[in-house]
VOPAGU-2260 file (C-alpha; in pm, 1 decimal, decimal comma):
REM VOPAGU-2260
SITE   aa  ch    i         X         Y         Z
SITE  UNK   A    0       0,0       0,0       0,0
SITE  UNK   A    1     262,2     260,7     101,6
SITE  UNK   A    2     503,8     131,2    -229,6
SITE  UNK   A    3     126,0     196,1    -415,5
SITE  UNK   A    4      63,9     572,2    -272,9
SITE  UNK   A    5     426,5     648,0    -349,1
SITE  UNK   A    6     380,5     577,4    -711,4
SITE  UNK   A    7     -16,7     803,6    -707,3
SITE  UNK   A    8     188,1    1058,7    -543,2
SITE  UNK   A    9     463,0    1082,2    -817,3
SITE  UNK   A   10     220,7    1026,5   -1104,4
SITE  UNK   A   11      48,1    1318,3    -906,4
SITE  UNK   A   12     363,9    1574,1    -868,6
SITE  UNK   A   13     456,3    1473,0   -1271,6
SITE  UNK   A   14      94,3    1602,7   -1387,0
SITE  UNK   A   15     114,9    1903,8   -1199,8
SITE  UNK   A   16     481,0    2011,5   -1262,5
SITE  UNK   A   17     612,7    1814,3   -1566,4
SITE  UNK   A   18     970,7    1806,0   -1640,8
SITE  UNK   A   19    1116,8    2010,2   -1981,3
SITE  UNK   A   20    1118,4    1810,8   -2282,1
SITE  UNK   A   21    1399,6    1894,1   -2571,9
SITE  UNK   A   22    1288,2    2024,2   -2866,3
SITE  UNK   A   23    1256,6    1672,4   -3023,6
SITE  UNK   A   24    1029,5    1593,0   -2694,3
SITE  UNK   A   25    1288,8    1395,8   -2482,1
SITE  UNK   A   26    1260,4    1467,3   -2163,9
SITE  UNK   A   27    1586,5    1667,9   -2003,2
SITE  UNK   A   28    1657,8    1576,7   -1713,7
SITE  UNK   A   29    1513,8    1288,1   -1451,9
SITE  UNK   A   30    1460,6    1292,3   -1065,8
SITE  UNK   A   31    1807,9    1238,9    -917,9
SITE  UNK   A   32    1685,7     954,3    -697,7
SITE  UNK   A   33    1626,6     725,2   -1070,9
SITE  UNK   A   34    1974,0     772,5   -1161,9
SITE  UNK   A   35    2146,2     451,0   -1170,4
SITE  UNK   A   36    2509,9     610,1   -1087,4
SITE  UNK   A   37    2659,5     993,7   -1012,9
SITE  UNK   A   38    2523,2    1222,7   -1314,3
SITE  UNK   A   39    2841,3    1375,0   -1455,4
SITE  UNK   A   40    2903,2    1707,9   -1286,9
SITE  UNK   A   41    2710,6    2032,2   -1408,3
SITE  UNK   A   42    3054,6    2217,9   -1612,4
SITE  UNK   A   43    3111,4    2584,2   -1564,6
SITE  UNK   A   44    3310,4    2927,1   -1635,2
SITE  UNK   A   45    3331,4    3195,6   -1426,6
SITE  UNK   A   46    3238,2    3559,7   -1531,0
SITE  UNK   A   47    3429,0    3862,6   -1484,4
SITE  UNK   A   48    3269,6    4074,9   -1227,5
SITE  UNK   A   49    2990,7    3851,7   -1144,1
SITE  UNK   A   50    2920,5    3626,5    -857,4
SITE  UNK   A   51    2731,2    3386,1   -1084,9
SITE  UNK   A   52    2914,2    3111,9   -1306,0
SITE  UNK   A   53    2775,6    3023,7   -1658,3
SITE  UNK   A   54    2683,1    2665,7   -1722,1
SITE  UNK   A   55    2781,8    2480,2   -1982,5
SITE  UNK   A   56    2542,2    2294,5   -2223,0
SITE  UNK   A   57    2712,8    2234,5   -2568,6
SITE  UNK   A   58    3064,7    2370,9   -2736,6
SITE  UNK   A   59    3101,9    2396,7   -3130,1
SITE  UNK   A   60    3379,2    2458,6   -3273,4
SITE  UNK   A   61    3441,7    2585,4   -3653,9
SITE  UNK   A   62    3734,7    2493,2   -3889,9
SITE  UNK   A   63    3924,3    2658,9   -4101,7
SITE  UNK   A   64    3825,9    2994,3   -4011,2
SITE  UNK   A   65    4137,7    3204,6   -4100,6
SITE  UNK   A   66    4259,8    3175,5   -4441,5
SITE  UNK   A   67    4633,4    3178,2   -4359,1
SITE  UNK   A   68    4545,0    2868,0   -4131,4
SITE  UNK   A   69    4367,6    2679,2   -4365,2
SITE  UNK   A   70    4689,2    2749,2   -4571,4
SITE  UNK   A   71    4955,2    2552,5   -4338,0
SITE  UNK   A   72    4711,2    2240,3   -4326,4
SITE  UNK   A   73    4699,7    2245,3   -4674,4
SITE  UNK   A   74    4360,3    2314,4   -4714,8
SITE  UNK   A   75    4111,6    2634,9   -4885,8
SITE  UNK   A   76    3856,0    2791,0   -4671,4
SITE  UNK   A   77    3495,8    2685,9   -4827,2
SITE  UNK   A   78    3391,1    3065,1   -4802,2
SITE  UNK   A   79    3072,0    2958,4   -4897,7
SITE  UNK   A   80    2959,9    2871,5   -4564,7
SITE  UNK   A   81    3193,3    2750,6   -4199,1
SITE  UNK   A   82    3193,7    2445,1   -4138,8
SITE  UNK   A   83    3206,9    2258,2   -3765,6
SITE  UNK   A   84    3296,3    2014,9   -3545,8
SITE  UNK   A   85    3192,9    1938,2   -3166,7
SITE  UNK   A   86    3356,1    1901,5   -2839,6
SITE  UNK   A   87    3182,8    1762,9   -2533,5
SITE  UNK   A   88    3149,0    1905,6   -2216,1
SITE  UNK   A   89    3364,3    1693,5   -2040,3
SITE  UNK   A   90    3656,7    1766,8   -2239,2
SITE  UNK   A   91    3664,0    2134,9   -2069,0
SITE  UNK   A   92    3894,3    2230,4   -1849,1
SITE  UNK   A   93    3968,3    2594,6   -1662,5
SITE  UNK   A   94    4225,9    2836,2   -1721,8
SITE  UNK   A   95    4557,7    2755,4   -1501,8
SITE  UNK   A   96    4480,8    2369,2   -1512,0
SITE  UNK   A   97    4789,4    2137,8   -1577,6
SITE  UNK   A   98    4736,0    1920,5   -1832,8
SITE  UNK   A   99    4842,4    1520,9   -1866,3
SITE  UNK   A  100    5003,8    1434,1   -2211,5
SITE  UNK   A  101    4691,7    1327,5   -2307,6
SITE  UNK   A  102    4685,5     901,0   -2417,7
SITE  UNK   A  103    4726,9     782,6   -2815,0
SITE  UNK   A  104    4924,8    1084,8   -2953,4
SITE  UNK   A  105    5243,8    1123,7   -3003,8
SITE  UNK   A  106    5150,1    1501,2   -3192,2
SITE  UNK   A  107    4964,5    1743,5   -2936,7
SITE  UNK   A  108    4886,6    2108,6   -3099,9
SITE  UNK   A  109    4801,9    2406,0   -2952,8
SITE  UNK   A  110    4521,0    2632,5   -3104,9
SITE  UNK   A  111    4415,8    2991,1   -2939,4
SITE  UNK   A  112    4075,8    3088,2   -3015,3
SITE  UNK   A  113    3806,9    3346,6   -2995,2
SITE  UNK   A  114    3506,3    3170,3   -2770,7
SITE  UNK   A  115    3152,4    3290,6   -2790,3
SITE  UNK   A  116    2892,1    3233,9   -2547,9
SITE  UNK   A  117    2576,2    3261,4   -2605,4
SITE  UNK   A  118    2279,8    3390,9   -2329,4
SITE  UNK   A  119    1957,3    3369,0   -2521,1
SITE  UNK   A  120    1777,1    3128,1   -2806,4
SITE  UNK   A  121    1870,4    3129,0   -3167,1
SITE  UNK   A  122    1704,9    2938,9   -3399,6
SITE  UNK   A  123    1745,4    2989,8   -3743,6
SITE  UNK   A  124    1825,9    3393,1   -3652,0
SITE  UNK   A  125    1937,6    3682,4   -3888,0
SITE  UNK   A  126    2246,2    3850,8   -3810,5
SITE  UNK   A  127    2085,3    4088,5   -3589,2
SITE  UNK   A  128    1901,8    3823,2   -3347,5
SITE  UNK   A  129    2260,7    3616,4   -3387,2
SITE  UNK   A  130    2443,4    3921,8   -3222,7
SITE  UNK   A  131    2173,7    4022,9   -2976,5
SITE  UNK   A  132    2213,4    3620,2   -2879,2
SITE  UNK   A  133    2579,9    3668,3   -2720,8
SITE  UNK   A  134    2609,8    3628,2   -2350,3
SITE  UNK   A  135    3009,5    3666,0   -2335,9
SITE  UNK   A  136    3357,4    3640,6   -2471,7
SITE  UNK   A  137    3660,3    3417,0   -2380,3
SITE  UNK   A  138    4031,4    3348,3   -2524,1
SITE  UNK   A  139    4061,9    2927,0   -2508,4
SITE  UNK   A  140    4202,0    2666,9   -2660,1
SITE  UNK   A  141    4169,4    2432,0   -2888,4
SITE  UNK   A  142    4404,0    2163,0   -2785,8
SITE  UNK   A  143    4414,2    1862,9   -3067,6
SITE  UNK   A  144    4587,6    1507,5   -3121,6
SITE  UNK   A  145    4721,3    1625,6   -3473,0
SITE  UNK   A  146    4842,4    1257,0   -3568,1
SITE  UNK   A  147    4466,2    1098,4   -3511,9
SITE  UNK   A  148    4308,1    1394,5   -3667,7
SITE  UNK   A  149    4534,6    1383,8   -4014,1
SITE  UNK   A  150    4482,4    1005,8   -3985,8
SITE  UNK   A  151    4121,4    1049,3   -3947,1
SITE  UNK   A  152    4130,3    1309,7   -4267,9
SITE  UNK   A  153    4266,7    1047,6   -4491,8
SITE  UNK   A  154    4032,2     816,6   -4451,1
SITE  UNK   A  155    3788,7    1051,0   -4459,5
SITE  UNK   A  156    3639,8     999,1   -4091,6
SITE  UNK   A  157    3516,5    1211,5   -3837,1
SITE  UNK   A  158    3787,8    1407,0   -3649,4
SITE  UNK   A  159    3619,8    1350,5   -3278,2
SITE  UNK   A  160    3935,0    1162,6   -3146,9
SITE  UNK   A  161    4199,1    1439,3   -3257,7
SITE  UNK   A  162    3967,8    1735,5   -3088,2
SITE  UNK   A  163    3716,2    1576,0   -2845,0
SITE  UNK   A  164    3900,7    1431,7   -2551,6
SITE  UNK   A  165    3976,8    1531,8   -2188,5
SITE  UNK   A  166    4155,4    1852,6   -2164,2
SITE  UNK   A  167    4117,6    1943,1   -2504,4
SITE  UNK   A  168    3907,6    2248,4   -2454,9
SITE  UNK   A  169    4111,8    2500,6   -2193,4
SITE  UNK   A  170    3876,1    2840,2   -2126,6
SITE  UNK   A  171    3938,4    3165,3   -1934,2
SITE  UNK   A  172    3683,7    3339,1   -1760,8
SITE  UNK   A  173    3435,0    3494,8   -1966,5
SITE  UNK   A  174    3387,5    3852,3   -1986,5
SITE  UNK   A  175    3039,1    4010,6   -2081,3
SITE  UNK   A  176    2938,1    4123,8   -2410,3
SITE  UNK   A  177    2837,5    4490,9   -2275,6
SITE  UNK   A  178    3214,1    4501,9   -2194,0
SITE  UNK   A  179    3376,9    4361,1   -2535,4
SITE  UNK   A  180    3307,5    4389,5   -2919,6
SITE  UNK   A  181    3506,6    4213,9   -3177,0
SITE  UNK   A  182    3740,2    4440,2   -3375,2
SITE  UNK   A  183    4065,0    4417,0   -3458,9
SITE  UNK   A  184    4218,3    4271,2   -3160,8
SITE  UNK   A  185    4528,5    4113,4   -3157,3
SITE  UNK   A  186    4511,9    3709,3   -3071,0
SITE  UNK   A  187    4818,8    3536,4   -3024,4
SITE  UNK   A  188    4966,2    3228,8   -2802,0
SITE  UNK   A  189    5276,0    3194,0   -2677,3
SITE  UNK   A  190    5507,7    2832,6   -2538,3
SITE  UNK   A  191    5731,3    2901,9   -2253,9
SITE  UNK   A  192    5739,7    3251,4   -2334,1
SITE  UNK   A  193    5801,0    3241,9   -2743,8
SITE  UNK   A  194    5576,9    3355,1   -2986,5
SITE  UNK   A  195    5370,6    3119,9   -3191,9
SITE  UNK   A  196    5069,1    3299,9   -3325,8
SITE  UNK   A  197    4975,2    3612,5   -3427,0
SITE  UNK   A  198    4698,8    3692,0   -3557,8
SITE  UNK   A  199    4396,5    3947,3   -3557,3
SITE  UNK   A  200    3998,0    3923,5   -3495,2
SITE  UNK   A  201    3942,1    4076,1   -3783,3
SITE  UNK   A  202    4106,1    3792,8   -3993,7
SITE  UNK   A  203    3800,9    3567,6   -3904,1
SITE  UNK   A  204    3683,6    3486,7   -4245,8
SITE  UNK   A  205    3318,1    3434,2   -4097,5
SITE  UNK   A  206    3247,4    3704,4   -3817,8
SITE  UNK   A  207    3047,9    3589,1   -3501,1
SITE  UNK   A  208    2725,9    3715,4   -3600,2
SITE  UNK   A  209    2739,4    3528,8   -3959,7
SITE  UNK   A  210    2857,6    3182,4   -3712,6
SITE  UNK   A  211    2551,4    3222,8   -3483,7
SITE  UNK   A  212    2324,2    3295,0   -3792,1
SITE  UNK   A  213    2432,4    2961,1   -3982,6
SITE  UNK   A  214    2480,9    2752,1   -3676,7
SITE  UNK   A  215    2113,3    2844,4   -3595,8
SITE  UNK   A  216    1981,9    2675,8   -3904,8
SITE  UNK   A  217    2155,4    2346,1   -3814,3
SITE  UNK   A  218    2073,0    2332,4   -3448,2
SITE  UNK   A  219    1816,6    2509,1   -3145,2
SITE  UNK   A  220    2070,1    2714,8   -2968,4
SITE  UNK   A  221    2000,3    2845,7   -2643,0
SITE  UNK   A  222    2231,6    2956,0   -2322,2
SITE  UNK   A  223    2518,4    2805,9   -2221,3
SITE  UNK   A  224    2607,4    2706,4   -2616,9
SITE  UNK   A  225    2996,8    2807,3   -2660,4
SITE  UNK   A  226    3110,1    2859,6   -2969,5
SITE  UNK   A  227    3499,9    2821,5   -3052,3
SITE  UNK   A  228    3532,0    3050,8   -3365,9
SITE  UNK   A  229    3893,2    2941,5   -3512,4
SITE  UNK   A  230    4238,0    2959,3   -3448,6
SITE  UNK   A  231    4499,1    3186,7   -3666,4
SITE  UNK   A  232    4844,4    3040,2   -3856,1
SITE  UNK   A  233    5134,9    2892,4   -3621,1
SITE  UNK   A  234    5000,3    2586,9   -3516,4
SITE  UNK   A  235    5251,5    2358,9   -3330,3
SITE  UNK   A  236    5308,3    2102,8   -3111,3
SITE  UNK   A  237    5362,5    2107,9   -2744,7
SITE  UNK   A  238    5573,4    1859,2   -2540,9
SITE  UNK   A  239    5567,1    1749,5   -2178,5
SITE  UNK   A  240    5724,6    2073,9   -1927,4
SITE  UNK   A  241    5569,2    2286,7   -2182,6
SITE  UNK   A  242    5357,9    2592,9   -2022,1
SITE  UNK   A  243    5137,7    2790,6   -2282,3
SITE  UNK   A  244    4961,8    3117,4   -2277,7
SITE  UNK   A  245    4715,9    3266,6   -2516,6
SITE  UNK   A  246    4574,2    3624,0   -2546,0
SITE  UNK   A  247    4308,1    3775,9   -2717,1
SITE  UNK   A  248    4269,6    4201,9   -2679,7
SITE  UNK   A  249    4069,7    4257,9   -2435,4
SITE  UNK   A  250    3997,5    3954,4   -2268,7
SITE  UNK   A  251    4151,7    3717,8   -2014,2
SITE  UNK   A  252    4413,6    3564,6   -2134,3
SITE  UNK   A  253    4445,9    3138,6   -2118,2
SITE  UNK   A  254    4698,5    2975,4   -1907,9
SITE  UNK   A  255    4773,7    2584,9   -1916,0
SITE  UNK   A  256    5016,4    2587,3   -1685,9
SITE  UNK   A  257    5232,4    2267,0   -1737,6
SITE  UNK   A  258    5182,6    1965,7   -2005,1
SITE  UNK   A  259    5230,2    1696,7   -1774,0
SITE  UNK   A  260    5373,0    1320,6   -1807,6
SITE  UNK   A  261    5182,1    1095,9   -2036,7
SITE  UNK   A  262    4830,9    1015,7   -1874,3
């Protein structure tokens, strides 16, 4: 009888305040106590000058989105439209974090990138909406297994092992939109103190309202969507000891302190 009542009362509380569903009508999230293990833990970035932290749902990130980079992998930039690929959440890591060698590469990169993050819906926005959508801006970067991803080319696969892995996405804090606009800031990254790239915002062949426009016809995208918008020329690898730095006018810069042993 009391195992009966619990289930009335349950039915009861689900009628009267039902949980979100998705778009596609799956339902988001489930009463903890039905969980059959931990749920992964709730990822977040701080915010300069608020209390608050921003909550991570889904990063993007786009390819090829400086011509002189394209150039050095031996590739064109489809200017037609950007084209993307994802990283989970779990793959984030915070600014000042020391990072294992991560496992089945022998060829880790370093990328510096613009990061948008957005603080309202867009779904299939103009250019205005797409702008009006931004929460916040952040230097990060785009760590990747080069050897799996150029392996992964050739055959014509999906890159997720050389960008989606533990570590791979390192973010500063963000810093509101009322407080930033992309211009012509310098972004560059730097190994133990030497210059690697150098480049400029306004070398992004597809500015962030024209990302959030497209990207908006291809998914719902709501807050707590990051966006990583492309990383200039001067791509290289990094080796254990290694500390790296990135910078973006402006903005916070990125620290990953030390690239540890192999994990």
């Amino acid at each position: 009888m009391v195992f009966s009542l619990s289930i009335r009362r349950r039915r009861l509380a689900a009628a009267i305040h039902p949980r979100p569903r998705s778009p596609c009508g799956l339902q988001k999230d489930a009463d903890l106590t039905d969980l059959l293990f931990p749920a992964p833990a709730l990822q977040t970035l701080p915010v300069h000058g608020r209390a608050g932290a921003y909550p991570v749902n889904r990063i993007f990130c786009v390819g090829r989105n400086y011509a002189e980079h394209a150039r050095e992998m031996g590739a064109e930039v489809d200017r037609e439209a950007p084209f993307y690929f994802t990283k989970s959440p779990a793959s984030l890591i915070p600014s000042g974090s020391a990072l294992p060698y991560p496992p089945g590469t022998s060829d880790l990169h370093h990328e510096v990138e613009l990061v948008v993050a957005l603080g309202a819906p867009a779904f299939r926005a103009d250019a205005g909406t797409a702008e009006r959508a931004v929460f916040g801006y952040a230097c990060g970067l785009d760590m990747t297994r080069r050897d799996l991803q150029a392996a992964a080319k050739d055959k014509r696969r999906p890159w997720d092992t050389g960008k989606d892995f533990e570590g791979s996405a390192v973010i500063a804090p963000l810093t509101p939109a009322s407080d930033f606009a992309v211009a012509d800031q310098p972004i560059r990254l730097r190994v133990n103190g030497q210059l690697r790239q150098d480049g400029r915002l306004s070398e992004l062949v597809f500015g962030v309202p024209e990302l959030i426009a497209h990207l908006s016809t291809l998914y719902h995208l709501g807050p707590g969507d990051l966006i990583m918008t492309g990383t200039p020329a001067g791509v290289g690898p990094v080796v254990a000891g290694d500390r790296i730095e990135g910078e973006i006018g402006g903005l916070a810069p990125v620290h990953l302190m030390t690239i540890g042993p192999t994990a």
